[in-house]
C-alpha positions as CSV (number, residue, x, y, z in Angstrom):
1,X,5.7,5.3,26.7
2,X,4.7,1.6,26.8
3,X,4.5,0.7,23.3
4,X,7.8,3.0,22.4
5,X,10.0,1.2,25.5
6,X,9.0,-2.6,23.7
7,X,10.0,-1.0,20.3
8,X,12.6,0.3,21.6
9,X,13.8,-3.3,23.2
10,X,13.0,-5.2,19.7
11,X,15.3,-2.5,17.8
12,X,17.4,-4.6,15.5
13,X,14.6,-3.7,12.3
14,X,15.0,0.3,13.6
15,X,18.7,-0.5,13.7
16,X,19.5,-1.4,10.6
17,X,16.8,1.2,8.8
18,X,19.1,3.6,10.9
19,X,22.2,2.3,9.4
20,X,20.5,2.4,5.7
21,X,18.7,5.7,6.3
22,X,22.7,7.4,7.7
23,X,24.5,5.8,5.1
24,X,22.3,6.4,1.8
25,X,20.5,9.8,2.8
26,X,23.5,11.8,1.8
27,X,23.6,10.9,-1.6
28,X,20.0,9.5,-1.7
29,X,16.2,10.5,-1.1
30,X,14.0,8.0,0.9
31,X,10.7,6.7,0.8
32,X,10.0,4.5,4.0
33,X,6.6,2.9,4.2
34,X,5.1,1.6,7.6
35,X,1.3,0.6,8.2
36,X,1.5,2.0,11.2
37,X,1.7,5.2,11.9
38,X,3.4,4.1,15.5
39,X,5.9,2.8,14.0
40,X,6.6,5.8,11.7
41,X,6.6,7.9,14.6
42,X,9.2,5.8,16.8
43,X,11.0,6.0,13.3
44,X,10.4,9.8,13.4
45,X,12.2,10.0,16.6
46,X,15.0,8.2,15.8
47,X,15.8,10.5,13.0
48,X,14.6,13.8,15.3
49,X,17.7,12.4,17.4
50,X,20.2,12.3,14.6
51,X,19.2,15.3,13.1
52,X,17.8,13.7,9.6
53,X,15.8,15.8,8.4
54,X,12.6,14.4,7.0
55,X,8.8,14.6,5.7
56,X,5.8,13.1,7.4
57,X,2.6,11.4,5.7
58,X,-0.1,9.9,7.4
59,X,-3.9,9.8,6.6
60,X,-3.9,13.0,9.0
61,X,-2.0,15.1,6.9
62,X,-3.7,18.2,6.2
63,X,-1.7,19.8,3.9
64,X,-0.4,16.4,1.7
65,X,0.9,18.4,-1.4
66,X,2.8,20.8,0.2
67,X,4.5,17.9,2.2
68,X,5.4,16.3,-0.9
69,X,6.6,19.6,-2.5
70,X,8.9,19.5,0.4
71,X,10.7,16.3,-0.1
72,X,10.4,16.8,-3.9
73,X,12.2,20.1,-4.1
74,X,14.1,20.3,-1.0
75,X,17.6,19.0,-1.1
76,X,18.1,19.3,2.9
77,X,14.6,16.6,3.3
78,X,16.5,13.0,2.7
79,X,13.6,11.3,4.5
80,X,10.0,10.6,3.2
81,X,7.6,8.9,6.0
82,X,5.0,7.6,4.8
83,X,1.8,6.1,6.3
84,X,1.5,2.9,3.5
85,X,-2.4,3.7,3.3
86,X,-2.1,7.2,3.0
87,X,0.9,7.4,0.7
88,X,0.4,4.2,-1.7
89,X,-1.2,5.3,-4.4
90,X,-1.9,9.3,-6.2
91,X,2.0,10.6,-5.3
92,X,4.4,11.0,-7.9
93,X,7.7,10.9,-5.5
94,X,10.6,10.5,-8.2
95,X,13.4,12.1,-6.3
96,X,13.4,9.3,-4.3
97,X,15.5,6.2,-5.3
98,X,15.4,3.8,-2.3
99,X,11.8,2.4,-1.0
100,X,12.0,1.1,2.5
101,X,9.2,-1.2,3.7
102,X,9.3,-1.6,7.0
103,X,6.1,-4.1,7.2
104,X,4.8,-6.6,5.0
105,X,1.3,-6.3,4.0
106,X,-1.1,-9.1,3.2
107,X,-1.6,-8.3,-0.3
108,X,1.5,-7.5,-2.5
109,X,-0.3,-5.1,-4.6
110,X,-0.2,-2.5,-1.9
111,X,3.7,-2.8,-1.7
112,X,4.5,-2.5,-5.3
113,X,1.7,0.2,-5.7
114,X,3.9,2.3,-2.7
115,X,7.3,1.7,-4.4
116,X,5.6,2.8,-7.5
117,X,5.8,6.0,-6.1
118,X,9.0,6.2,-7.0
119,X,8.7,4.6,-10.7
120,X,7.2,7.3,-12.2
121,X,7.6,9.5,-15.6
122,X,10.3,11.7,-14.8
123,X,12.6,8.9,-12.8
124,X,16.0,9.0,-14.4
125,X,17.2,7.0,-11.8
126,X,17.2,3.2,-10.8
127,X,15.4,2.7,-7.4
128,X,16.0,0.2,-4.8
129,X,13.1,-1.9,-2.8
130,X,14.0,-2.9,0.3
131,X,11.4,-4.7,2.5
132,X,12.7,-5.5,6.4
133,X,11.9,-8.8,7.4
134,X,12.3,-10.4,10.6
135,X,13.3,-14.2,10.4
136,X,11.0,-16.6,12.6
137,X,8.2,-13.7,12.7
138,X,4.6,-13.7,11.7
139,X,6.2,-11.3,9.0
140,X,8.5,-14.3,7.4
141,X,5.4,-16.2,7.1
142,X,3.1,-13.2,5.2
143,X,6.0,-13.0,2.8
144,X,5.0,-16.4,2.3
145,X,1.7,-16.2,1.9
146,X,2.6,-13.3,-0.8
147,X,4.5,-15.7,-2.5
148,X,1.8,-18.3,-2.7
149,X,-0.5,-15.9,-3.8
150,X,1.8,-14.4,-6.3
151,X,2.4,-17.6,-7.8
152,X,-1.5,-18.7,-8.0
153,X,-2.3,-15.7,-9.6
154,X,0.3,-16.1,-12.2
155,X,-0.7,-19.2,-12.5
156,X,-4.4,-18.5,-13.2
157,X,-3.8,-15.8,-15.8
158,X,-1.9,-18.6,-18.1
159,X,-4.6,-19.5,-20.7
160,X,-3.8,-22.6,-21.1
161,X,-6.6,-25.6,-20.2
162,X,-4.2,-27.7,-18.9
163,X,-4.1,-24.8,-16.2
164,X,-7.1,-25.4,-15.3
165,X,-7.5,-29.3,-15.3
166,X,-4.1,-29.4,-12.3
167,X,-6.1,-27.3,-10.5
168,X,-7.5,-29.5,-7.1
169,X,-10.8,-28.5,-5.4
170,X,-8.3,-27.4,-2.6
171,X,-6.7,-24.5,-4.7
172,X,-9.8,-23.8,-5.6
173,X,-11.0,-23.1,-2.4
174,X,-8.2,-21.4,-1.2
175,X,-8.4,-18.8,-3.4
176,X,-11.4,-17.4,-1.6
């Protein structure tokens, strides 16, 4: 119980996935990612307790396709939780039309490769993203780093020389 009673004091993320999850999952399916399967499960419980039902992906999952059958084809499974290492890349989810990340992860090719889950041949509808960030949090400051890197990158792929020549020996070395 210790882990779930400090989640369950720091709730305002869980709250307002709660909120999103209630409000949209009527009309919507839902993809929620985590990189922790703890937090899926305190997520799990949540939606256990307001009867929402859901499916459940972790790199535990036996029996993966039949889980996504589930969410695919079943009108009465809203919910899709998804373990971000499990679940990022080989599942064709299109039924699903709102992503929710509930972590950042360091490298932003992981996040878009999970919400292109949902952006797959056969999606005939537009899909949100939605990542939950936490001002003033070690998770503001990944974001930032994403940034950085994102912009580096695009930097790098311009063929340009000139490119090259503003490069410093510092952004060099901070690209290892």
């Amino acid at each position: 119980m210790g882990n779930e009673k400090y989640y369950g004091d720091a709730s305002a993320k869980m709250d307002v996935l709660m909120e999103q999850i209630e409000s949209k999952s009527p009309y919507h399916k839902i993809l929620v990612f985590s990189q922790f399967v703890s937090m899926l499960d305190l997520v799990k419980a949540q939606l256990e307790e307001r009867k929402v039902s859901y499916a459940y992906l972790t790199g535990q999952t036996k029996n993966r396709e039949a889980v996504v059958d589930s969410f695919q084809n079943r009108d009465d499974i809203r919910v899709f939780l998804i373990s971000l290492k499990a679940g990022g890349v080989g599942l064709n989810l299109t039924k699903a039309d709102y992503v929710y990340l509930i972590d950042p992860w360091w490298n932003p090719a992981v996040e878009n490769q999970a919400i292109d889950r949902a952006y797959r041949i056969g999606q005939h509808q537009n899909v949100m993203a939605v990542r939950l960030i936490c001002p003033d949090t070690i998770e503001e400051k990944i974001m930032l780093m994403q940034a950085t890197k994102k912009d580096l990158a695009s930097d790098l792929i311009k063929t340009e020389e000139s490119i090259f020549k503003s490069l410093t020996k510092k952004d060099l070395l901070d690209l290892i």
